[in-house]
N, C-alpha and C positions, 0 to 999 in steps of 0.2 A: 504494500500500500504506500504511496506517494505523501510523504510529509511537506506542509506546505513552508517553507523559511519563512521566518517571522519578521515581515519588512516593518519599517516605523509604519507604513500606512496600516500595515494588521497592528500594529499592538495599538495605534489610532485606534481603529475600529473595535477590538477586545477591551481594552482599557474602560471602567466606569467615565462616561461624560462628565460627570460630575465634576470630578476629582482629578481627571485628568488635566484641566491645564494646574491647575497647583502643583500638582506630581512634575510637572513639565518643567518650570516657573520655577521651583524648589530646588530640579537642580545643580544648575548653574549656580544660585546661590549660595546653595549648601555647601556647594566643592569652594569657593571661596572664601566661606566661613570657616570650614573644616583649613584650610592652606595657612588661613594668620594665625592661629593657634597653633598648628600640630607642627610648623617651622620650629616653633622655639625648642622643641626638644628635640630636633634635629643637628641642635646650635653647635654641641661638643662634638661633633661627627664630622661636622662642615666644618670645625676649626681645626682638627685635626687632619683631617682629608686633607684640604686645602690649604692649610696652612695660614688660616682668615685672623690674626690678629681681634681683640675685643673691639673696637672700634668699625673695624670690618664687618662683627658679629652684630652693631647694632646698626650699620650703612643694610644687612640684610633684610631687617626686619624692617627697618625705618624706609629704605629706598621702595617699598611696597605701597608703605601708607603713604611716604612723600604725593608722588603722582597721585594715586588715588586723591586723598585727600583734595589735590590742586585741582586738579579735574573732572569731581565729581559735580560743580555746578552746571560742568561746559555739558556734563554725559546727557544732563537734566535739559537743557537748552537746547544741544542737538535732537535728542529723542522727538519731541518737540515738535524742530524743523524738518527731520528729515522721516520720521516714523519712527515708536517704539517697538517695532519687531525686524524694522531695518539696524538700528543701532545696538539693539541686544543680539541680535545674531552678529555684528561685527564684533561689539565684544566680545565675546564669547570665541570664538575666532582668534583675536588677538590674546586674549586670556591663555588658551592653549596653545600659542606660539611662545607667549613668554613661557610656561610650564616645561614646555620641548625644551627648549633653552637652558635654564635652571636646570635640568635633569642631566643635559651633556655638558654642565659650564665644567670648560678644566682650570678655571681660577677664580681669588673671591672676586674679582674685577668684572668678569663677564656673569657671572652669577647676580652680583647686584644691579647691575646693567638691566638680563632678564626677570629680577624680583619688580623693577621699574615697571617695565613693559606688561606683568602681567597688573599692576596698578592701573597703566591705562586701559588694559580690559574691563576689569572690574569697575573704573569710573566710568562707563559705555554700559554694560550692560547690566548692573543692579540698578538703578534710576528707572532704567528702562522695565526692569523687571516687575515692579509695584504697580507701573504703569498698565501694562498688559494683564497682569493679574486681576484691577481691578476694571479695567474695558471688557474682558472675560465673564465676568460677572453680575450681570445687569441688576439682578435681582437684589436689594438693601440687606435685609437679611439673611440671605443665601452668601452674600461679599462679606457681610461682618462675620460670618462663621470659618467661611474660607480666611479672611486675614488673622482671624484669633489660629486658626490651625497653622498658617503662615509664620506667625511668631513663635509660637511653641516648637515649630520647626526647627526655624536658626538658633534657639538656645539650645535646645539640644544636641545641634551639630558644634555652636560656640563649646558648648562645656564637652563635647565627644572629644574636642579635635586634638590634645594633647594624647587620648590611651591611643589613637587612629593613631599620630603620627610616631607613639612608641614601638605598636605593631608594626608598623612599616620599617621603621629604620631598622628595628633587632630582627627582622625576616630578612629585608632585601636592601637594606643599605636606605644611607638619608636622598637617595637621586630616588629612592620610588613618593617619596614625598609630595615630588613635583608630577611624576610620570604618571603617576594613578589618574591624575587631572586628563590626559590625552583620553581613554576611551570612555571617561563619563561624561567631558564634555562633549564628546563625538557624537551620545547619546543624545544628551543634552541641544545639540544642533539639529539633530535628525525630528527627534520629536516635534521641537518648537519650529523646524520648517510646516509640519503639516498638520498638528493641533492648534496653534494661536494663531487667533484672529489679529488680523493687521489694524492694530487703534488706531482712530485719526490722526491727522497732523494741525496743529497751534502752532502758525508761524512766529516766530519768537526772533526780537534784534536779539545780536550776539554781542554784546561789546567786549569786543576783544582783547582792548587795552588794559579796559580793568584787569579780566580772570588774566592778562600777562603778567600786570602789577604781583596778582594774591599769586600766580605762580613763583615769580622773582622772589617774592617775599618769603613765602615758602622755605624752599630753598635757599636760600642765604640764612635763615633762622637752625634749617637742618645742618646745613654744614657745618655753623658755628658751634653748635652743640656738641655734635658731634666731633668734631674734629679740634676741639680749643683743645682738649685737653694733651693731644697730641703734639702738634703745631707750637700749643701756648698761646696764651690768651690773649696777648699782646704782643701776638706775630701780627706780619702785614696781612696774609692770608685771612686769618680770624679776623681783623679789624674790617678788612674788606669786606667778607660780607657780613659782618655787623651792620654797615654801614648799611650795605645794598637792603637789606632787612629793613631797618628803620623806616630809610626813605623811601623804599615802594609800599609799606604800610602809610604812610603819612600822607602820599600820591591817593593811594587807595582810597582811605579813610575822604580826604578833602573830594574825590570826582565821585565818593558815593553820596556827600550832602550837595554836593552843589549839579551836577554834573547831570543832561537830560535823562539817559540811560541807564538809573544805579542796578547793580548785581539782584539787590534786595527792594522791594516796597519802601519807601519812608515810612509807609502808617504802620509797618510792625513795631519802627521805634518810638510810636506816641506815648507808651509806657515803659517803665523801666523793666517790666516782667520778661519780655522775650530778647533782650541783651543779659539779664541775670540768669534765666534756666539755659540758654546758652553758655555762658560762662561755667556755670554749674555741669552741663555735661561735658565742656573741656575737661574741669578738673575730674569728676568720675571717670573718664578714660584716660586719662592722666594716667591716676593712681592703678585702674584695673590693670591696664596693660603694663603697664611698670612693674607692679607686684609680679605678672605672670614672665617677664623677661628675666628677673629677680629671680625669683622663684626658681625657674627653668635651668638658670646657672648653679644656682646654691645646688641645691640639689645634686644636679652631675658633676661639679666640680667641688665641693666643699663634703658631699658627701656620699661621691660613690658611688651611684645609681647611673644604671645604665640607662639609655633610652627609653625603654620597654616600663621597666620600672617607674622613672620620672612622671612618666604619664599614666602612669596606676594611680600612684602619691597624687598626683593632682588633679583627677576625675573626680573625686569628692569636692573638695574646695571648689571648682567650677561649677558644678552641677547646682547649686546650691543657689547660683545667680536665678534657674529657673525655676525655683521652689519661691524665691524673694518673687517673682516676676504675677506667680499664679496668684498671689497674697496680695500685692498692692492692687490689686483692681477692687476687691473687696472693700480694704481700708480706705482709697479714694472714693470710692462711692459713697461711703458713710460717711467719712468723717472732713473730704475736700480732700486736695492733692497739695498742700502744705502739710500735713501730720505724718504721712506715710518719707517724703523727702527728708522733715528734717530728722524723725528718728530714726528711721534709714542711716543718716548720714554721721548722726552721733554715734550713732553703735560702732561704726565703721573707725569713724575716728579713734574711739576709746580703745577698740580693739586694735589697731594696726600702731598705736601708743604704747601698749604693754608691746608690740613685739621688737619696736624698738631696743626693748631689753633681752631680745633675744640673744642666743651664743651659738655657733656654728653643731655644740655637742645637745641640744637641746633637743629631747625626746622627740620622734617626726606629732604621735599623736595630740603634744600641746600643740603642734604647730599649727597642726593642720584644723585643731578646733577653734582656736585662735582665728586662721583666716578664712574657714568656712563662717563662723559668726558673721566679719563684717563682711563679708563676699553676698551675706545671706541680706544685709542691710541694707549693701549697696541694691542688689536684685530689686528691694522693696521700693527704692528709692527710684529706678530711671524710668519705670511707666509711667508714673506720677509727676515727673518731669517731661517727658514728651505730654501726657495730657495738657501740661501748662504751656507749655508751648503752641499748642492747637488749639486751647481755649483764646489766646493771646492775637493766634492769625485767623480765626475764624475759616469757615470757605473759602471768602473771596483769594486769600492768600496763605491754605491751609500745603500749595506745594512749594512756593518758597521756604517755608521755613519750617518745612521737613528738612530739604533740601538743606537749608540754614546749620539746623539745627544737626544733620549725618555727618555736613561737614566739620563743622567745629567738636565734633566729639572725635573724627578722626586724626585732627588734627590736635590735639588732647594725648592720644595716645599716640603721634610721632613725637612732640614734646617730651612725654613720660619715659618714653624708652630712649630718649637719648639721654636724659636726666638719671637719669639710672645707670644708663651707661658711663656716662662721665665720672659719677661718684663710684662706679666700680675697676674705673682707670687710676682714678685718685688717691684711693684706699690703697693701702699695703697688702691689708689682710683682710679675712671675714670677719674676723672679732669687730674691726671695726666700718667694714662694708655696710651691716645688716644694722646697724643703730640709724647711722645716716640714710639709711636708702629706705628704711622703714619710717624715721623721720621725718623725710620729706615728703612719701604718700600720707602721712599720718596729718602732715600741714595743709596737704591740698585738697584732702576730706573736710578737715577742718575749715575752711576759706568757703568750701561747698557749703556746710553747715553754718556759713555766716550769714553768705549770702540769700540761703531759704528764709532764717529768721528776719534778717534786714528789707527784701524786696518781694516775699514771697506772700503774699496778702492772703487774706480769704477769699472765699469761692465767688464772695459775693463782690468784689471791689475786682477778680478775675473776669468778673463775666461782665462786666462795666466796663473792663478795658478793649473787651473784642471787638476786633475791628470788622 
């Protein structure tokens, strides 16, 4: 009897309607959520292989989020102009060409080169991907059940991606890290050729200048960071792009108040709300991501653990973000989305405080109760923070300052991990690595925890401010 091959148009056709574009839509996503996590404990493998200096170690993680980061408003803009199934399928495309690349780099040089490249896939096609998901879905209630399984999705691929990218290295080496990405993205192309519907297009001006500004700026912010500690802080280099930093933020900042075309709406900034829970998810992925490059070293280097291991050790701590995640939608609904943020964020604090007094010999299970508590805090705290954010833009402007708000969180966590990085350049040892590096997460929880008490009103002075 004749077996028939399972082309994308049959599993089209087998696959539940329902469910299929989310399955579809998922993942491309997923495979990118699962890459910025499960990298990191790939890190002692690529420094050894390659031969990648610490600074190298965090140009690998950071050179990802750089571009991203820079380029996730333009991914949002083009989608836009030219179609959200035209640009997610190019991303996705170039996602997997940077993956290729990564997988055969024979130095850190070309390696962080294609961790770049796969940035600008990911700023192309997740923008795009929310978009299509919810054109997909016409139905209100039928979309909000798909985007609630949407999220539940990425957090469990977010907190998976360190045991995933453990399995991989202690099986097949840290290149299948990158490689895994080629035949699910292939899937991933195949499917959403012939399952998603092609959304409209919103022609959209592009202003170029600016997003060159916020790229320049960018970048010059990443190098410095990165690299001061190397260089020296008051080499020419560093100072250079200090400089270039400053003044393409100050360029930036003056053509978005004055300037026809800003990046952003002016009326999101009628209130102080949606400049502070912005600020407030820099600093949460600040600290998240910094803990987890943190973490991901200590670990393999201070204490031993192989790969495989590291990302055992840290599948609880992570997980934990989406148990905090299922919790705050409760608490905001009762009580408003200030109560959930700032005790969220004092827990965090208080907790990532004591571990400041940690010591490299310090039993893993304090450890890891320690920062599942605030991990668990944090969780509680960023839906309640994206609510305020969407209370704040309303409709008319509820995709800017999505968009707003994705990017200054990922730009939060290129920050943190180079922050991190530097104080692990700087340090001698672990003894004194982990006070400072715990420290300084423990300060930008706290700043977050200021700023919900100082600007984060009630529900009722929130919904007076929407625009």
């Amino acid at each position: 009897m004749a077996v028939e091959c399972p082309t994308p148009a049959n599993l089209v056709r087998a696959a539940p309607s329902g469910l299929l574009p989310l399955i579809t839509l998922a993942i491309g996503f997923v495979m990118a959520m699962l890459d910025v996590t499960a990298v990191n404990v790939a890190l002692a493998d690529i420094s050894h292989n390659l031969r990648v200096p610490l600074s190298g170690l965090v140009w690998v993680v950071d050179g990802y989020t750089l571009t991203f980061a820079a380029l996730l408003l333009v991914g949002g803009a083009l989608a836009d102009r030219y179609g959200a199934k035209t640009v997610y399928l190019s991303g996705l495309a170039v996602f997997m060409l940077g993956s290729a690349l990564c997988g055969a780099a024979p130095n850190g040089n070309t390696l962080i080169a294609a961790r770049m490249l796969q940035g600008v896939g990911s700023a192309l096609f997740m923008p795009s991907s929310l978009s299509l998901l919810t054109h997909a879905y016409q139905d209100d209630r039928v979309r909000a059940r798909m985007l609630g399984t949407w999220s539940a999705i990425v957090a469990v691929a977010a907190a998976m991606g360190p045991l995933v990218g453990g399995i991989l290295v202690d099986g097949y080496g840290w290149r299948s890290v990158f490689l895994i990405n080629l035949p699910v993205g292939l899937l991933g192309l195949l499917l959403a050729q012939n399952a998603i519907p092609a959304a409209p297009r919103h022609w959209r001006t592009l202003p170029i200048f600016s997003h060159a500004l916020g790229i320049s700026g960018l970048a010059g912010l990443c190098f410095t960071l990165i690299e001061g500690p190397v260089y020296g802080w008051t080499s020419a280099p560093i100072l250079a792009t200090a400089a270039l930093f400053v003044i393409a933020l100050a360029l930036l900042v003056r053509r978005e108040q004055r300037g026809a075309e800003p990046l952003l709406p002016r009326a999101l900034f009628a209130t102080p709300h949606f400049t502070a829970a912005n600020a407030i998810g820099f600093l949460i992925n600040f600290s998240a991501f910094g803990q987890l490059f943190l973490l991901s070293l200590f670990l393999q280097q201070a204490r031993g653990s192989d790969a495989l291991h590291t990302g055992l050790q840290l599948l609880p701590v992570m997980a934990v973000f989406s148990v905090g995640n299922l919790l705050s939608g409760r608490i905001t609904a009762r009580w408003g989305a200030r109560m959930p943020m700032l005790g969220g964020l004092l827990l965090a604090t208080s907790l990532t405080a004591l571990l400041s007094g940690m010591r490299p010999d310090t039993p893993y299970l304090l450890l890891a109760l320690a920062v599942a508590i605030a991990n668990w805090g944090v969780g509680i705290a960023i839906p309640a923070m994206t609510t305020t954010v969407m209370q704040v833009a309303g409709r008319s402007h509820a995709n800017s300052a999505a968009a707003a708000l994705n990017a200054n969180r990922q730009i939060g966590a290129l920050v943190g991990v180079a922050i991190i990085g530097s104080i692990l350049h700087i340090a001698p040892s672990w003894e004194t690595r982990l006070p400072l590096a715990f420290g300084a997460i423990a300060l930008a929880y706290g700043a977050a925890a200021l700023l919900v008490w100082r600007y984060i009103n009630a529900q009722a002075n929130l919904s007076r401010a929407t625009v």
